[in-house]
SESEVEX-465820 format. One record per residue (C-alpha): x, y, z. Coordinates in steps of 0.001 Angstrom, whole numbers, padded with zeros to 6 digits. Layout:
! SESEVEX-465820
[[X Y Z]]
...
! end
This chain:
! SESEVEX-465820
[[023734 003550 -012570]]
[[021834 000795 -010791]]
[[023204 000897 -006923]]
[[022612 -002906 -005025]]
[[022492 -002681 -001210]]
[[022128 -005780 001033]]
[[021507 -003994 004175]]
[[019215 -006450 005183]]
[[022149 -009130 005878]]
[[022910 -007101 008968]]
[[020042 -008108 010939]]
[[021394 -011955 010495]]
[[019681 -015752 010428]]
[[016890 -014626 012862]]
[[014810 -012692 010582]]
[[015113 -013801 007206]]
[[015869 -017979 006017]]
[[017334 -018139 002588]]
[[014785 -019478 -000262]]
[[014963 -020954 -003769]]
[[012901 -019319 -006394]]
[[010079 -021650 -008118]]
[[010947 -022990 -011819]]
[[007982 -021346 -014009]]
[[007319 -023691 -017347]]
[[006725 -020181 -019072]]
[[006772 -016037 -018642]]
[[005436 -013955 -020291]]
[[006051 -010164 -019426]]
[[002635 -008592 -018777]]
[[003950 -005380 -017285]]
[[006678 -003684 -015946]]
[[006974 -000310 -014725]]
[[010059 001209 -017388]]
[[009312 004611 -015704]]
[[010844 003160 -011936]]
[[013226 001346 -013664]]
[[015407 003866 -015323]]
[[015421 005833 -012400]]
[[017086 003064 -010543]]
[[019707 003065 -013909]]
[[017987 -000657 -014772]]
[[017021 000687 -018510]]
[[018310 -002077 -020086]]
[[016914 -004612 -017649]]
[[016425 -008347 -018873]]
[[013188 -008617 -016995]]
[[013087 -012220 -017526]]
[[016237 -013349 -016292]]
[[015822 -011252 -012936]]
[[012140 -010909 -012270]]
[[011040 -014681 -013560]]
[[014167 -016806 -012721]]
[[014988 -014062 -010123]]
[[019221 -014123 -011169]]
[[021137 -012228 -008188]]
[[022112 -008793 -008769]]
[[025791 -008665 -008133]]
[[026461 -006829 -004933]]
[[022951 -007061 -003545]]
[[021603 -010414 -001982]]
[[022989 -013491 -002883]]
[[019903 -015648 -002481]]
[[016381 -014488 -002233]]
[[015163 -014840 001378]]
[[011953 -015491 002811]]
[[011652 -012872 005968]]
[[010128 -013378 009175]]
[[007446 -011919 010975]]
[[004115 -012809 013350]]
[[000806 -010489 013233]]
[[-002564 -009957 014697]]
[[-004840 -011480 011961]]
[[-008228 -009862 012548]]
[[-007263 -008957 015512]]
[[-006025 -012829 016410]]
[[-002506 -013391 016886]]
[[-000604 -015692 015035]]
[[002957 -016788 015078]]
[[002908 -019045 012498]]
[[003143 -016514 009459]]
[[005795 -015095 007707]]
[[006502 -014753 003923]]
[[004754 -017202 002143]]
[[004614 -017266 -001391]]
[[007366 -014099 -001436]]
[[010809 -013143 -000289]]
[[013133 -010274 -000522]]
[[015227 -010639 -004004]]
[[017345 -007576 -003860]]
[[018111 -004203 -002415]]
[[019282 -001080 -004036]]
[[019737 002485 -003350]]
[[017373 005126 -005393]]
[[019002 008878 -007188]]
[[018431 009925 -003951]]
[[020304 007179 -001857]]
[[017118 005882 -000260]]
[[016976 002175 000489]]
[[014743 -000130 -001705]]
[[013399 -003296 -001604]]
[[012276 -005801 -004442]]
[[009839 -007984 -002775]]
[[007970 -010784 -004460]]
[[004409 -012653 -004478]]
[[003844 -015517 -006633]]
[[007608 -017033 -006541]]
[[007398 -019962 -005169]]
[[006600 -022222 -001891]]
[[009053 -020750 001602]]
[[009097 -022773 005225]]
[[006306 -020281 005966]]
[[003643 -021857 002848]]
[[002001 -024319 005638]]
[[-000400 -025537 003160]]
[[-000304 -023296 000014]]
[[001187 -023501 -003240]]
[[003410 -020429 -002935]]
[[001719 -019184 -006131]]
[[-000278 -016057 -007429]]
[[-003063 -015827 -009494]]
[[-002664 -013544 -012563]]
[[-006299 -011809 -011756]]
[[-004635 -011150 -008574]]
[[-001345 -009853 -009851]]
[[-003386 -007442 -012211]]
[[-005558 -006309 -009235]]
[[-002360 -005235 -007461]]
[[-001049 -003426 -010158]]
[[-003914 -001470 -010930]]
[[-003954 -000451 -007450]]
[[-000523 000686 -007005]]
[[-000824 002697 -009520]]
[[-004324 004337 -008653]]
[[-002758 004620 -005830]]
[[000342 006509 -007059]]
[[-002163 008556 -009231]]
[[-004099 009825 -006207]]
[[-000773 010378 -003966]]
[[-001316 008026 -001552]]
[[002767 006775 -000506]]
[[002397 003011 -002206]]
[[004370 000240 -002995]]
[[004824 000358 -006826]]
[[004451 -003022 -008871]]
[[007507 -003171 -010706]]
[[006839 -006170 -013332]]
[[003885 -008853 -013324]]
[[005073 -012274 -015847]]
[[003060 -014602 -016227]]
[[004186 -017760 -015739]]
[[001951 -020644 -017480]]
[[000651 -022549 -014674]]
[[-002890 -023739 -013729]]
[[-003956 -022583 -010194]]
[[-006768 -023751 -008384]]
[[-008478 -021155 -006373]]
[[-012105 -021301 -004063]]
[[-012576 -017435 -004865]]
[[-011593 -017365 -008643]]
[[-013265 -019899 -011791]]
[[-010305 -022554 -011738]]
[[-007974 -023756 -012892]]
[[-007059 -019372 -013294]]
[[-003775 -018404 -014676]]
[[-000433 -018019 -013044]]
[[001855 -015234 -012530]]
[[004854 -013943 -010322]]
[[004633 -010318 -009260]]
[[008165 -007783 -008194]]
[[006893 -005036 -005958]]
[[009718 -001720 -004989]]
[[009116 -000356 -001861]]
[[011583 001538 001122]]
[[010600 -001374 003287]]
[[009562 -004632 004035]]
[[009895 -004155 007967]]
[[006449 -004907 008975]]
[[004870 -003952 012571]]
[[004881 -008101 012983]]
[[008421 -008265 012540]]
[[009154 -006448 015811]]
[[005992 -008859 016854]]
[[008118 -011927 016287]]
[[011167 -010883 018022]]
[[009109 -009608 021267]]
[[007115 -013194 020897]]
[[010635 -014788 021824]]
[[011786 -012242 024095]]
[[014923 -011302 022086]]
[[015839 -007884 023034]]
[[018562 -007747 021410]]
[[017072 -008456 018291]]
[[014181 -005660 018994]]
[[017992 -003401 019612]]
[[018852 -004388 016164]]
[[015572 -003500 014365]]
[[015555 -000132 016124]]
[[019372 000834 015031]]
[[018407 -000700 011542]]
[[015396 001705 011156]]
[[017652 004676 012582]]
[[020213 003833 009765]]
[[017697 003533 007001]]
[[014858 005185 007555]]
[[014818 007679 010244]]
[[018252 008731 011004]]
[[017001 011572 013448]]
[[015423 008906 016168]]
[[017948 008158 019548]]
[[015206 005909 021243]]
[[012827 003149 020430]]
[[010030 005672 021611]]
[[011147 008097 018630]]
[[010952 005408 016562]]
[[007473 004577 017824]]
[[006676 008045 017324]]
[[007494 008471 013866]]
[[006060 005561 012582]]
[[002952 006839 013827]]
[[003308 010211 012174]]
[[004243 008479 008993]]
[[001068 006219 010060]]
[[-001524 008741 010400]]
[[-000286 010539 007126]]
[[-000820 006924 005291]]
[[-004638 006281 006837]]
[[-005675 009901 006129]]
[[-004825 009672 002618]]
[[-006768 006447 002230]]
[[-009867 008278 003092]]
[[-009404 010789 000918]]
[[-008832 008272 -001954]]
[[-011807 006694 -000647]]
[[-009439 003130 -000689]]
[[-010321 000556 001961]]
[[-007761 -001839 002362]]
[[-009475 -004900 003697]]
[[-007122 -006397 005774]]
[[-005566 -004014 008269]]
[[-003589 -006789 009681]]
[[-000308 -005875 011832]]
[[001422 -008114 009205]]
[[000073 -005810 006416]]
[[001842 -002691 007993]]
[[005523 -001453 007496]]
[[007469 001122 009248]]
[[007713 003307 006273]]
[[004751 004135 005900]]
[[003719 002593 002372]]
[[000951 000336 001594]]
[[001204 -002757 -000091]]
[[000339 -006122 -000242]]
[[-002947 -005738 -001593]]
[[-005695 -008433 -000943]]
[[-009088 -008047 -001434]]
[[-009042 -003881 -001738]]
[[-011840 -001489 -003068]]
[[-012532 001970 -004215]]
[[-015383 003688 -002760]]
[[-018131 004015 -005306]]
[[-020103 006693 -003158]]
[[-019459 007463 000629]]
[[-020345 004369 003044]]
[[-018523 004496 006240]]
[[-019623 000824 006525]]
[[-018173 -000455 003172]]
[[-016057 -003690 003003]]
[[-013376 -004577 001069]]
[[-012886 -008287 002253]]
[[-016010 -010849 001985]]
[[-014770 -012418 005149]]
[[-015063 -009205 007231]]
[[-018219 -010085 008714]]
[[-017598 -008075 011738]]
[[-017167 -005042 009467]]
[[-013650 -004453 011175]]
[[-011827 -002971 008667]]
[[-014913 -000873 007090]]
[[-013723 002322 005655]]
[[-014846 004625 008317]]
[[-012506 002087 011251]]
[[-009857 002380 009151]]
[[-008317 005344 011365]]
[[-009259 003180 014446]]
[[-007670 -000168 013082]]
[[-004535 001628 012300]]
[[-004061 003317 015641]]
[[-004864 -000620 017092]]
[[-001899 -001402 015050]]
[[000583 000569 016343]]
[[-000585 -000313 020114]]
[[000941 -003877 019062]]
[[003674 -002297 017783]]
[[004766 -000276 021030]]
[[003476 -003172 023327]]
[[006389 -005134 021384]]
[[008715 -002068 022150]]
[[007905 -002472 025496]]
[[010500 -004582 025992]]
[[013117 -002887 025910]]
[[011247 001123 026625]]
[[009653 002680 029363]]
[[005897 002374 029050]]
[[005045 005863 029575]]
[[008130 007552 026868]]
[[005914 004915 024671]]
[[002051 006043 025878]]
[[003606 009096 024697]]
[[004802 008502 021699]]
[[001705 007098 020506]]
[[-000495 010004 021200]]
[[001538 011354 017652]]
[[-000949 009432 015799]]
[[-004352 010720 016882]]
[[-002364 014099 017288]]
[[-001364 014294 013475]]
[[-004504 012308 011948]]
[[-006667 015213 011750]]
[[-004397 017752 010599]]
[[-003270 014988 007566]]
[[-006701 014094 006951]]
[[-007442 017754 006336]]
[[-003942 018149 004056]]
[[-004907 015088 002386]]
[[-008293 016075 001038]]
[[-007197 019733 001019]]
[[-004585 018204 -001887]]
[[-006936 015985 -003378]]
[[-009732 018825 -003991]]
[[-006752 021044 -005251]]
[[-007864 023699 -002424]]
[[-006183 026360 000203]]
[[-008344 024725 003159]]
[[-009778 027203 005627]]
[[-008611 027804 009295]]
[[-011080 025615 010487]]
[[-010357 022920 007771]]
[[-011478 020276 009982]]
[[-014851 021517 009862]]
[[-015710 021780 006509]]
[[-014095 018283 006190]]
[[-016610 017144 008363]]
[[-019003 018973 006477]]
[[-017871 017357 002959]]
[[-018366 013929 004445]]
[[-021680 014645 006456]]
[[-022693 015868 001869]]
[[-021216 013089 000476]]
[[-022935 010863 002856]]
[[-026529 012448 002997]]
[[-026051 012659 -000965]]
[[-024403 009784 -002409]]
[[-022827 011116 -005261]]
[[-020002 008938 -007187]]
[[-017009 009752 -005012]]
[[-014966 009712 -007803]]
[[-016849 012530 -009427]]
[[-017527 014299 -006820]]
[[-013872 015029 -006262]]
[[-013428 015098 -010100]]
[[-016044 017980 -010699]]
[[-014767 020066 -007488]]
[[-011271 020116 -007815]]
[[-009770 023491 -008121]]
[[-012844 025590 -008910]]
[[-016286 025469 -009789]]
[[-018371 022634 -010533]]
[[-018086 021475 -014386]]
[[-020817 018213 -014223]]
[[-024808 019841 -014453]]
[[-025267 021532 -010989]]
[[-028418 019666 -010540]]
[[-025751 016670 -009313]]
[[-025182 019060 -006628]]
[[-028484 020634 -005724]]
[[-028559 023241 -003242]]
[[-031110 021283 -000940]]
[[-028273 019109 -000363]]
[[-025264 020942 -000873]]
[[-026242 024263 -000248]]
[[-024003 025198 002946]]
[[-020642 022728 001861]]
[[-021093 025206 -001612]]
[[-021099 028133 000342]]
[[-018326 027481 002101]]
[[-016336 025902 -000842]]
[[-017087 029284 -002678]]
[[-015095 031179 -000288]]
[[-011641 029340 -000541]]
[[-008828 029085 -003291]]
[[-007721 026788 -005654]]
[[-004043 025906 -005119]]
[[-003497 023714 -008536]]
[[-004872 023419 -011960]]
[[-008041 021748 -012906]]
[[-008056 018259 -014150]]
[[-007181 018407 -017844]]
[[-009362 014986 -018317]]
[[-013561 015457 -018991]]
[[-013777 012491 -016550]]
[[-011911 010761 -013301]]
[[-009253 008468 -013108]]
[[-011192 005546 -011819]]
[[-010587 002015 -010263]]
[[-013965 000413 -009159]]
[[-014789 -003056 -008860]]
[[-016758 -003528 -011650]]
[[-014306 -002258 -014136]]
[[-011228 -004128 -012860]]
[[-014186 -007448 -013602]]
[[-014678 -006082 -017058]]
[[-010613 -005570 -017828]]
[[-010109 -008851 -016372]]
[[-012995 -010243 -018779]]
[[-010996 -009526 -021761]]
[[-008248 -010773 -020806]]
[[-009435 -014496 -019364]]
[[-012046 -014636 -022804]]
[[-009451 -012978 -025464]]
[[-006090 -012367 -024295]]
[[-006873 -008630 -024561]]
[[-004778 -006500 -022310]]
[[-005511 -003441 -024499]]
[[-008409 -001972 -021690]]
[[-005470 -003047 -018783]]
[[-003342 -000771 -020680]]
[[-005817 001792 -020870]]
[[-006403 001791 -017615]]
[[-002740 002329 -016139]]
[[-002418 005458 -019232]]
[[-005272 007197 -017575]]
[[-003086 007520 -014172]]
[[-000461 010386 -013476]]
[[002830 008756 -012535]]
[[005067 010209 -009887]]
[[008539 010235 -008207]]
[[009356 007975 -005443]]
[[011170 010945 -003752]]
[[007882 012856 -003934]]
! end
């Protein structure tokens, strides 16, 4: 049975404005995620009528609403963001009675579209859903795309051959509390409205916190966890913005994301990271910049040092998840000393330059199956050793080759469907990735 929720109506007019959806001339269902669905008890879901003309779910919110929030952009601040060309449509509760969120992107212009047309792209909407559920596939904690229509306009984009096709995408995540929306309320000084966000987050997402500095603390636990796994996936997100990060703990969102195609700590997702910010290798660093912002904004109403404190959680549990991360990934018991042969597997993978998706493919949970000359023991000779001496905790990939999501076949999908209307190699794609439980 599907539960609604509007638990976000208790935070009131200052963080949210109410919004009316945009009238599509067409949608067409492209994809929607039947496997989330029935868990929520939405089997029978008329994805049309909710997810393209976004009709209220009775007992959850009565009007989508566009939610507020400032970030650092590139590490520039800027208080005249919020959501865009999205809002919040509904709330529910999942089998477990964990608060959801249906957010949007693509639905239509909000006081917060300055200049834009409040639209999505449908290469853009098919980028994100491949990427949730890579994502999902490699156990990173994601957002999940729950339906992509497409909705028959003509777009004009600099970065994409226009006019490109149109489409509105529903995401599900726990939350769509970013690190900028405490950012907005300290920006005004409103500490009662930082008060607020804390007791909302204590009801909803981390009922054992007393204090903002718990709350600081977790987040950066849930943080370091989220980061770590990244670099085991080999994911860079590209745009690491404070705006871009929730207190839960999920990513989503997704801009201008890539896969790793071999080690490169330097490797950029986003053409317009010239600085190389947001490289794959600063991705630890960027994070734990993040959360600085988000305890300066605590600041106001918690003592600086309970905070200082609370934020050494997230260099303290970064090694220990990047070790658990790739330990999982590699389907191995790591060694005492995991953190060294971690090191060691990067220090390979970067004086060798194997496919990272193989590499990780071939490797996981026992001996090499591609031709050991891949791996030769001028390279690889010590990280072999080593692996030889641990255990497998999992069974081997039942697939001959990886789950994979690099640029250059997301282009060729996406050329089949702009030349042909062929989604059959989309479909593919999303087949070839596990799927997994929310709860999990």
């Amino acid at each position: 049975m599907f539960k609604p929720e509007q638990s976000i109506l208790e935070l009131g007019e200052d963080f949210y404005d109410g919004v009316v959806p945009a009238q599509f001339p067409q949608h067409t269902l492209r994809y929607a995620d039947d496997h989330s669905a029935a868990s929520l008890g939405l089997n029978d879901i008329d994805w049309v009528a909710r997810f393209g003309r976004f009709n209220p779910f009775e007992g959850s919110l009565p009007e989508p609403l566009a939610l507020r929030y400032h970030g650092h952009q590139f590490r520039n601040y800027n208080p005249e963001i919020g959501d865009g060309r999205g809002f919040l449509y509904a709330q529910c509760r999942d089998a477990n009675g964990r608060l959801l969120d249906f957010g949007t992107k693509g639905s239509g212009q909000t006081p917060f579209s300055r200049r834009g047309d409040g639209r999505l792209t449908l290469l853009g909407g098919v980028r994100e859903v491949l990427a949730t559920r890579y994502l999902e596939h490699l156990g990173v904690n994601t957002s999940r795309s729950f339906c992509l229509i497409e909705t028959g306009e003509e777009l004009q984009r600099h970065d994409e051959p226009s006019p490109t096709r149109s489409a509105v995408l529903t995401r599900l995540q726990h939350s769509h509390i970013r690190f900028g929306t405490f950012q907005r309320q300290a920006f005004f000084g409103r500490t009662d409205n930082l008060e607020a966000l804390v007791d909302y987050c204590h009801r909803y997402f981390y009922p054992d916190i007393n204090r903002p500095a718990d709350l600081l603390r977790a987040v950066a636990v849930r943080s370091a966890d989220l980061v770590a796994s990244w670099m085991a996936a080999g994911f860079v997100h590209g745009v690491m913005n404070t705006d871009n990060m929730n207190i839960t703990g999920e990513v989503f969102d997704f801009g201008p994301y890539r896969f790793l195609p071999h080690y490169d700590p330097a490797f950029t997702a986003a053409y317009f990271d010239h600085s190389g910010l947001y490289a794959f290798a600063r991705q630890p660093e960027a994070m734990g910049w993040n959360l600085g912002q988000l305890a300066q904004s605590l600041s106001l109403i918690e003592e600086d040092d309970a905070l200082i404190d609370a934020l050494r959680a997230y260099a303290d549990n970064y090694e220990a998840a990047l070790v658990q991360n790739m330990a999982r990934r590699l389907r191995i018991e790591m060694p005492k000393d995991g953190a060294a042969f971690v090191k060691l597997t990067f220090n390979v993978l970067d004086k060798s330059r194997v496919s990272w998706p193989n590499f990780f493919h071939d490797w996981s949970g026992g001996a090499a199956r591609a031709p050991l000359q891949d791996y030769p023991d001028s390279v690889w000779g010590d990280w072999k050793a080593a692996y030889a001496a641990l255990s497998p905790t999992g069974p081997r990939p039942a697939t001959e080759r990886p789950a994979t999501l690099l640029y250059e076949e997301i282009g060729a999908l996406w050329d089949t469907i702009a030349k042909a209307d062929d989604w059959s190699h989309f479909r593919d794609k999303l087949a070839s990735y596990d799927r997994r439980n929310y709860s999990e």
